[in-house]
C-alpha positions in Angstrom: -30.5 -28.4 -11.0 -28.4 -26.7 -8.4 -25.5 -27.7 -10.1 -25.9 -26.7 -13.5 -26.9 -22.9 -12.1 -24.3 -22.4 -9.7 -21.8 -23.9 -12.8 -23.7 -20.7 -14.6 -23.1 -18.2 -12.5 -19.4 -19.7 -11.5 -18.7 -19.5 -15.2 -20.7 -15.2 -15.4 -18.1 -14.3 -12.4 -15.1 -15.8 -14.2 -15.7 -14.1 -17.6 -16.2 -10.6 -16.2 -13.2 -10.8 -13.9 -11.5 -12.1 -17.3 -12.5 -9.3 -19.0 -12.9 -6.2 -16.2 -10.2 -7.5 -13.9 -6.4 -5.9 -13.2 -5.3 -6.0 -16.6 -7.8 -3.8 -17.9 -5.8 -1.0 -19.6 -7.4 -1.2 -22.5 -10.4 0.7 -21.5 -11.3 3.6 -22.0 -11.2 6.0 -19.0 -13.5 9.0 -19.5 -12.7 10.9 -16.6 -9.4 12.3 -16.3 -8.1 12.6 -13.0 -4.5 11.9 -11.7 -4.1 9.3 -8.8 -2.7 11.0 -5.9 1.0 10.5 -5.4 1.4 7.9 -2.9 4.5 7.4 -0.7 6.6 4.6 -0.9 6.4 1.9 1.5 9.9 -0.4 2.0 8.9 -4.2 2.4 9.1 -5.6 5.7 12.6 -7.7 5.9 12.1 -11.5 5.6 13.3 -14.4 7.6 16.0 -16.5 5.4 13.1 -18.9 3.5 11.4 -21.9 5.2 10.2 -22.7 1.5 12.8 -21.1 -1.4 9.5 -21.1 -3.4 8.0 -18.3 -1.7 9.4 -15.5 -3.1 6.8 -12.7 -2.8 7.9 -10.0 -0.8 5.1 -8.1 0.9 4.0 -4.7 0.8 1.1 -2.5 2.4 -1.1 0.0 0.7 -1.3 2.0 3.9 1.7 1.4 6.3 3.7 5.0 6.5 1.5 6.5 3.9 -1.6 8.5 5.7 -3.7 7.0 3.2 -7.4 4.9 5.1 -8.1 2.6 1.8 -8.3 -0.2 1.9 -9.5 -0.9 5.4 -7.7 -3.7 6.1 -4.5 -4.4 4.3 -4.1 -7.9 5.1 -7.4 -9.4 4.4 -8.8 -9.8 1.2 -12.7 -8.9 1.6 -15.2 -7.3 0.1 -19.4 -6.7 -0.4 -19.4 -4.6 2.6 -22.7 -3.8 4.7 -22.9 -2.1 8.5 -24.5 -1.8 11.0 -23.9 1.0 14.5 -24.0 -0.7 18.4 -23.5 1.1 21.6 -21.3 4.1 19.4 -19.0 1.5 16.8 -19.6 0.9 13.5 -19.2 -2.6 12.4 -18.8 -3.9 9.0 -19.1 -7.2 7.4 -17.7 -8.6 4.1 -17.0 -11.6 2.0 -14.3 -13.8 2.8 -12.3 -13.3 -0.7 -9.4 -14.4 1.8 -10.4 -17.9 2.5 -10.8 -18.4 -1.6 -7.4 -17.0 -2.2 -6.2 -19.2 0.0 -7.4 -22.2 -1.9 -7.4 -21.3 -4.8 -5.3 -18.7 -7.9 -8.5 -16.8 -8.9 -11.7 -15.9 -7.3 -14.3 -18.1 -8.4 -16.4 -17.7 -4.8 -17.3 -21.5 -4.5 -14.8 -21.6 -1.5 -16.1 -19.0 0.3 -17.7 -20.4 3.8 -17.2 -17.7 6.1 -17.5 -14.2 6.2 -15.0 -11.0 7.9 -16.0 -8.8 10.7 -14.3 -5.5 11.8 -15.1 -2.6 13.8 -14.1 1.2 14.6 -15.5 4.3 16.1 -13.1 6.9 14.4 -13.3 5.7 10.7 -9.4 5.2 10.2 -8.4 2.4 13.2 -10.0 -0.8 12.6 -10.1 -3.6 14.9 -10.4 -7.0 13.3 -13.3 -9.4 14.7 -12.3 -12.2 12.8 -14.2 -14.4 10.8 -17.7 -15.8 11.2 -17.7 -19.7 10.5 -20.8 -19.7 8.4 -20.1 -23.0 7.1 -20.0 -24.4 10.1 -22.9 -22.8 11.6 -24.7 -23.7 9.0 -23.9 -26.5 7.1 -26.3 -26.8 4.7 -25.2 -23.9 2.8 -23.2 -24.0 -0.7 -21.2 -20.6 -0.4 -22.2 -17.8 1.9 -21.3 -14.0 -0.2 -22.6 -10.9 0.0 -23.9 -10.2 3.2 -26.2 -7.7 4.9 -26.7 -6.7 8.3 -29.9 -5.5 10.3 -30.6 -5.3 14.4 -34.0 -5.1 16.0 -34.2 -4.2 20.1 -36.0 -7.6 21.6 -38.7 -7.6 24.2 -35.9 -8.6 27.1 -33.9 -5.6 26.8 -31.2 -7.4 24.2 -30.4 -6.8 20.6 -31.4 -9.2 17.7 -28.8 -9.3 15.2 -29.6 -10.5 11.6 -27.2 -11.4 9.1 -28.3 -12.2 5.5 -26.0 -13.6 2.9 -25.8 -15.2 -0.4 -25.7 -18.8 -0.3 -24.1 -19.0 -3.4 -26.3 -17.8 -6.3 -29.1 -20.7 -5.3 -30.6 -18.8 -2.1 -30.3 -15.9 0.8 -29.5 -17.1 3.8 -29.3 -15.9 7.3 -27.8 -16.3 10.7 -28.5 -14.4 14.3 -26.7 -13.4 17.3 -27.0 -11.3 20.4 -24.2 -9.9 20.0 -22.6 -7.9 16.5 -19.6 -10.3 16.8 -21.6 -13.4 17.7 -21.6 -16.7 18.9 -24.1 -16.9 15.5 -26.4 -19.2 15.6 -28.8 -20.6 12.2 -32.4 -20.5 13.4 -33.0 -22.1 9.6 -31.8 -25.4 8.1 -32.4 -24.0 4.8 -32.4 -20.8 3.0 -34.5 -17.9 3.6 -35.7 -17.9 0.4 -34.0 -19.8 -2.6 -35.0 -20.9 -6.1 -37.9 -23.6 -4.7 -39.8 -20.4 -4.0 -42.4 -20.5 -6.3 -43.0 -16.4 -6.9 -39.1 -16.1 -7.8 -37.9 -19.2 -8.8 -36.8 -18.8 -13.1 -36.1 -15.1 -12.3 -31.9 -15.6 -11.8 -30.1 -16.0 -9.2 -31.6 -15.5 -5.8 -28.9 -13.9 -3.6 -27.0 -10.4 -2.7 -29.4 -9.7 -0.3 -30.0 -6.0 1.3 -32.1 -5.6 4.6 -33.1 -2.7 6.4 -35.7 -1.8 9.2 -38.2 0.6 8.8 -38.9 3.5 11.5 -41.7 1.0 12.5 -39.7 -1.5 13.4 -40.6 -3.3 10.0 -37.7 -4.9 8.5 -37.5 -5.8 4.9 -34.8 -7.7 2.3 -34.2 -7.1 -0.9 -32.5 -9.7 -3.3 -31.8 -11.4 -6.5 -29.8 -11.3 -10.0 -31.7 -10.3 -13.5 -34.7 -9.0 -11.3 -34.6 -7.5 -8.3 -37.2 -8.1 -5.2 -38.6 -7.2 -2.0 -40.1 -9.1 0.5 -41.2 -8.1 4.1 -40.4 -9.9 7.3 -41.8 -11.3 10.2 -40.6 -10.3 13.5 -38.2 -13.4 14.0 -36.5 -11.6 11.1 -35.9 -15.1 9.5 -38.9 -15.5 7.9 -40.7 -13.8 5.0 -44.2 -12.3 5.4 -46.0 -12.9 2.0 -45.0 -13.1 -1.5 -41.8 -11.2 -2.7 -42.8 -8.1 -4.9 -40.8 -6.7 -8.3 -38.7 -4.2 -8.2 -38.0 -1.9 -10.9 -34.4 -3.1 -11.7 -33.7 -2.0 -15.5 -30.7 -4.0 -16.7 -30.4 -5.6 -13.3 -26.8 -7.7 -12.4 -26.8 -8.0 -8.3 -25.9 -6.3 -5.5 -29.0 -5.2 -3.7 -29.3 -2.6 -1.3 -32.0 -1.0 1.1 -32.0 2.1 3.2 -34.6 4.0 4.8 -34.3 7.9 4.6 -36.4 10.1 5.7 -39.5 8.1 5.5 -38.7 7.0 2.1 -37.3 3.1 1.1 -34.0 4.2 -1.1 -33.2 0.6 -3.6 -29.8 0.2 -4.6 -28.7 -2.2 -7.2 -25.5 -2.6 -9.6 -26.7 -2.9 -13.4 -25.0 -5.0 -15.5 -21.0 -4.4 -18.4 -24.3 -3.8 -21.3 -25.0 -0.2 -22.9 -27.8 0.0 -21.0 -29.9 1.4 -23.8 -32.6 2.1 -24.3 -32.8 4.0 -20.8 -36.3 4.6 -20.6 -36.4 5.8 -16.8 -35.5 9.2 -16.4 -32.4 10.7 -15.6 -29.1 10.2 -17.1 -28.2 6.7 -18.7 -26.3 4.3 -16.3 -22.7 3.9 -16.9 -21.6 0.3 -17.4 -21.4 -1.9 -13.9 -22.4 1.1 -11.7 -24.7 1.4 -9.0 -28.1 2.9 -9.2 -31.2 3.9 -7.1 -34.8 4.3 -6.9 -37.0 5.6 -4.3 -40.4 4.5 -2.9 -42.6 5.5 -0.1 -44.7 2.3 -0.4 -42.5 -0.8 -1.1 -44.4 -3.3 -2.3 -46.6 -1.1 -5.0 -44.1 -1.8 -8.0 -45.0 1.1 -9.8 -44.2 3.5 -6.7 -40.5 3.5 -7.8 -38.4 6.4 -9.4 -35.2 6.3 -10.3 -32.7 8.8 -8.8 -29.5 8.4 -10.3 -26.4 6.6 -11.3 -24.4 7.6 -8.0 -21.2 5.4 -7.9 -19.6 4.3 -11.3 -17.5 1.6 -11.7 -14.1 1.8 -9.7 -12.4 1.5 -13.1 -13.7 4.9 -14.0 -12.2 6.8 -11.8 -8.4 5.1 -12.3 -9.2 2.2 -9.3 -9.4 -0.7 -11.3 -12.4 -2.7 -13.3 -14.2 -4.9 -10.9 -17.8 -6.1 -10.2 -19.1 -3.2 -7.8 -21.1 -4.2 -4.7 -21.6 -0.9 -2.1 -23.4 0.3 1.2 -24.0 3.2 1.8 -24.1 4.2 6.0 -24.8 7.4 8.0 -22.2 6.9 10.6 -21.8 10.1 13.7 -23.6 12.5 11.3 -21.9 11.7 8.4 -22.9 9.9 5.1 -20.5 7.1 4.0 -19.8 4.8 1.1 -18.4 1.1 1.5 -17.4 -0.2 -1.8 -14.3 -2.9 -3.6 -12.0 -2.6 -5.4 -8.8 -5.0 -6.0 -5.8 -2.9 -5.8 -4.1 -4.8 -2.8 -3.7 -7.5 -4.9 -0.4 -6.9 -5.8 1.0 -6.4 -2.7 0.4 -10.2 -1.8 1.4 -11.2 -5.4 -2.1 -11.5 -6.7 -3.9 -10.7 -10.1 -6.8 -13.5 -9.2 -9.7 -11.1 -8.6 -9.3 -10.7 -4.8 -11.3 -7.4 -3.7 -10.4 -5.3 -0.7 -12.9 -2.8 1.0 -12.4 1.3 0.6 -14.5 3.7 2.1 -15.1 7.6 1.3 -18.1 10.4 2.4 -20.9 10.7 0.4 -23.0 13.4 -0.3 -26.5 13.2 0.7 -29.5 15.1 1.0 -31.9 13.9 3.3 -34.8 16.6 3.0 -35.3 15.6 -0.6 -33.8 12.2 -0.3 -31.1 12.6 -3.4 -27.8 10.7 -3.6 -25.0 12.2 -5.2 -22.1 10.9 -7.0 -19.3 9.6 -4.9 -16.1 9.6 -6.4 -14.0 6.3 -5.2 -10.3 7.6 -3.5 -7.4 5.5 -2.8 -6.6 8.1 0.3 -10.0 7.2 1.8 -11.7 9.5 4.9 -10.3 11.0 7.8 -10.3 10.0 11.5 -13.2 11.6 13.3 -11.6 11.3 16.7 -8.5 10.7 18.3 -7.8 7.2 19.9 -7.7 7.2 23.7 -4.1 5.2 24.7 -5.5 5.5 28.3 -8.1 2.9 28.1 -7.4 -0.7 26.9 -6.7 -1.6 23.3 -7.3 -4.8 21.9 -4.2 -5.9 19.8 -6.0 -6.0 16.5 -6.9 -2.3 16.3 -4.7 -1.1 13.6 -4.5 1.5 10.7 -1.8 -0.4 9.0 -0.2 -3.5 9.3 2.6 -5.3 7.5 4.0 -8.9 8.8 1.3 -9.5 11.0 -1.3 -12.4 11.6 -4.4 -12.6 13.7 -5.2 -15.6 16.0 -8.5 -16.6 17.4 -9.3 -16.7 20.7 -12.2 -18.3 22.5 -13.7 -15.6 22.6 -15.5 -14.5 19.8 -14.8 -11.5 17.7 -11.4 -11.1 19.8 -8.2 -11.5 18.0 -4.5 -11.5 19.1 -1.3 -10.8 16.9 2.0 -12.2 16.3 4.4 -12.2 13.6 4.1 -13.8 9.7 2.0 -13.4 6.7 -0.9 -13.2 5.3 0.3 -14.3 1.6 0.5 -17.9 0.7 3.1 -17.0 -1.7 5.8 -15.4 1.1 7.8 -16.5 4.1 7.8 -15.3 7.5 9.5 -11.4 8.2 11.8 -10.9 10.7 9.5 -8.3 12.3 5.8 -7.8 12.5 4.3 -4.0 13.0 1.2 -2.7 13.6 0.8 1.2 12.7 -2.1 2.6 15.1 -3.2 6.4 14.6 -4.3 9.3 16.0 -3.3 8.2 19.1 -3.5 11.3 21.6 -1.0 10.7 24.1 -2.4 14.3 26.5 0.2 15.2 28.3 2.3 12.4 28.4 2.6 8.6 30.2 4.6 6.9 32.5 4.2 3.2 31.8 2.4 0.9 29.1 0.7 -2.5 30.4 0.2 -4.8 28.1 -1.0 -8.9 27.9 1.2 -11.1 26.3 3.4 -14.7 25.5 5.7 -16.2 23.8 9.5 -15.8 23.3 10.2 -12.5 21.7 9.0 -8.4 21.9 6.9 -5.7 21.9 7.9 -2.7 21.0 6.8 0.8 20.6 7.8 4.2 18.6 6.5 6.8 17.7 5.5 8.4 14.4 8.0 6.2 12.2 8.0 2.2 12.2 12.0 3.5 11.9 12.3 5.4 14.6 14.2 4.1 18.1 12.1 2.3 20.2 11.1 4.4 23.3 9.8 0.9 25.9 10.0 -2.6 25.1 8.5 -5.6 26.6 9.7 -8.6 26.8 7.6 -12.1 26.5 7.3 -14.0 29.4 7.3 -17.5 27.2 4.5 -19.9 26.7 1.9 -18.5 29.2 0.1 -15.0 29.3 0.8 -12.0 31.3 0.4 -8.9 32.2 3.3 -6.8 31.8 4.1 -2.9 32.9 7.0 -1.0 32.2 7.7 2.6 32.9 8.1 4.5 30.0 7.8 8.5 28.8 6.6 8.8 25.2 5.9 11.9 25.2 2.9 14.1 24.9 0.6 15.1 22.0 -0.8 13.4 18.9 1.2 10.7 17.3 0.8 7.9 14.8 2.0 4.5 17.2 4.0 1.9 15.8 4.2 -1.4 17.8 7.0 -3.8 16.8 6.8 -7.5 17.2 9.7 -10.0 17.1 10.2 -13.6 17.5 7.2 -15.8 19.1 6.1 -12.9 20.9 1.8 -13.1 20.4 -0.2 -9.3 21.9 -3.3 -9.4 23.3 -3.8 -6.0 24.5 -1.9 -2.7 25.6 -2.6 0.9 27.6 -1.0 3.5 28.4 -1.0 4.4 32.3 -0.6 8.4 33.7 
């Protein structure tokens, strides 16, 4: 039975990449608006081919350019959802790396493991890695989709709850102490799948959206074809009583829940139809877009009411026909919107259906709990704060990227960098660089410390990955170390570029007075 679903939905996701993917030109765009003019971005040089059958040559969306979208630019990922600890804002994602990897397009069935990243100034991202789901939890089929809530415990820690699809059969979830982990599965099954008997013959069972209440009540929200809501137990992996309906006209997936204002906000993407007749107030839904209703008590079905179609598909506004999955985050006093699209394909020789996640504010009013249209941007949002060069910088805190790779470390969510690729279809550059920004020097340093290895360098300059270096450091071979050398890069604001060469792998780096 599982098998002939997921072979269902496997073949649903296939047909609407198919048909709403890349190559789209053909439809119809109704809003007319100009893509910004975006600078161009010279490929990083390449090593003379290990393999003369890699031939892409690698670009970035960001490096150079100013522009925040995507938010990584060398990990495909995508179905964001975030979460704020101790002043960062981390997001979440689906893996759409790990299928790439295996596979030409994006069917999902590879997908085992999900991305994590972090920031506190919306515009320098530091990569976390990925979170093994598969092997914390090997009963699952897939893990998609997820959703992430915390709860304060009892012994002065933070539960951590992390819900995702387990394919289209079920919602799963996983828990840590910590937003990067170790996870754990406190389950050897779903959360809820299509055993349950209130859901089960009601679609898919997955995309789930959580969210606590200013009680301290946390809920989910799920499915595909019908949307639900279910309340949970304090353990957070268990579901107290029957799932309830959700008004979901012309339902397709990705669920969402906030709570604003005393009021339980339900997001959902409706599905490629006409979406006639729209009998719910409002404006008719555009095709694929995302919708919401409002409720003040959850589980009464008929308490809903539609607000509005408030993010229209990607493809609308010159960013590409995809499935649309968003989360929508109040982040430092400001209202954001996560969302995919898949224009980084192309610069790791893709056309699969590999989604990248973008960011930009969103208008909303919190009095009267209304959620206006956000208009999708390939520039993205602006940095909120400068970064501080003074205090130590993990090595995977970057605006840009382009010839880089993350390691993993032992310990979890930390990454290190060296030189190469992320594209399975390109060989090793010569050079790997990493474009940090923002970074507000004061009134100048005199040194840079930094932890490194390997046989190679670590260089930095200022405002152009061009530009001369102004201190390098040299690897001190196969162990690590901790490195200073004097160095005066002036003072101010300036957009960092650190240059890696050879077998030289970077841990961390800081600036000293």
């Amino acid at each position: 039975m599982i098998g002939s679903k997921m072979k269902r939905l496997f073949a649903l996701f296939s047909a609407v990449f198919l048909l709403f993917g890349p190559g789209c030109s053909g439809q119809e765009n109704p809003i007319s608006q100009e893509p910004p003019e975006e600078p161009v971005v010279p490929p990083v040089e390449q090593d003379e081919p290990d393999d003369p059958s890699k031939t892409t040559v690698v670009t970035s969306l960001k490096l150079g350019t100013g522009m925040a979208n995507p938010l990584l630019d060398f990990q495909f990922c995508a179905d964001p959802t975030a979460i704020e600890y101790e002043g960062r804002l981390y997001v979440y994602g689906t893996n759409d790396h790990q299928q790439y990897e295996e596979a030409p397009s994006n069917t999902y069935e590879k997908i085992k493991s999900l991305v994590m990243m972090s920031t506190d100034d919306m515009v320098n991202w530091t990569y976390h890695g990925l979170i093994p789901v598969g092997e914390i939890a090997p009963w699952i089929i897939a893990s998609w989709a997820p959703s992430i809530i915390s709860v304060p415990q009892a012994d002065g820690s933070t539960l951590f709850s992390l819900y995702f699809s387990n394919s289209g059969w079920g919602t799963g979830v996983i828990q840590a102490k910590s937003p990067v982990g170790p996870w754990t599965s406190p389950l050897n099954t779903s959360l809820i799948d299509g055993n349950n008997e209130t859901v089960k013959d009601s679609g898919a069972i997955f995309d789930p959206g959580a969210v606590v209440d200013d009680s301290g009540v946390a809920w989910v929200a799920f499915g595909s074809g019908q949307g639900w809501i279910a309340k949970l137990k304090e353990d957070l992996h268990t579901i107290d009583g029957k799932p309830v309906k959700l008004p979901s006209p012309y339902h397709f997936e990705a669920n969402e829940l906030n709570f604003i204002n005393g009021t339980y906000v339900y997001t959902f993407n409706n599905d490629w139809s006409d979406h006639s007749p729209w009998e719910y107030g409002g404006t008719k839904p555009t095709m694929c877009s995302m919708n919401y209703f409002t409720s003040k008590t959850p589980l009464v079905t008929d308490s809903w009411t539609y607000g509005a179609n408030y993010f229209k598909n990607p493809g609308e506004n010159n960013m590409g026909y995809t499935n649309n999955h968003t989360h929508l985050h109040k982040y430092q006093g400001k209202w954001y919107l996560f969302y995919q699209t898949n224009l980084m394909q192309e610069c790791l020789g893709s056309d699969g259906g590999f989604r990248s996640i973008y960011v930009d504010q969103i208008a909303v009013d919190e009095e009267n709990v209304v959620i206006h249209e956000c208009i999708p941007t390939k520039k993205g949002v602006s940095a909120i704060k400068n970064l501080n060069p003074f205090t130590r910088q993990q090595a995977a805190t970057c605006a840009a990227t382009l010839g880089i790779v993350f390691n993993a470390t032992d310990t979890p969510g930390h990454m290190t960098v060296s030189r190469g690729t992320p594209c399975k279809t390109a060989n090793k550059p010569k050079t790997g660089v990493i474009e940090v920004r923002n970074v507000d020097f004061a009134s100048g340093a005199k040194s840079v410390s930094c932890r490194l290895k390997g046989e190679g360098n670590v260089s930095f300059r200022l405002d152009s990955a061009d530009a001369d270096d102004f201190v390098t450091v040299t690897g001190p071979g196969s162990d690590w170390k901790d490195r200073t050398v004097s160095c005066t890069p002036g003072s101010g604001v300036h957009t960092l570029y650190i240059i890696l060469t050879g077998s030289a792998e970077l841990d961390d780096w800081q600036f000293n007075k």
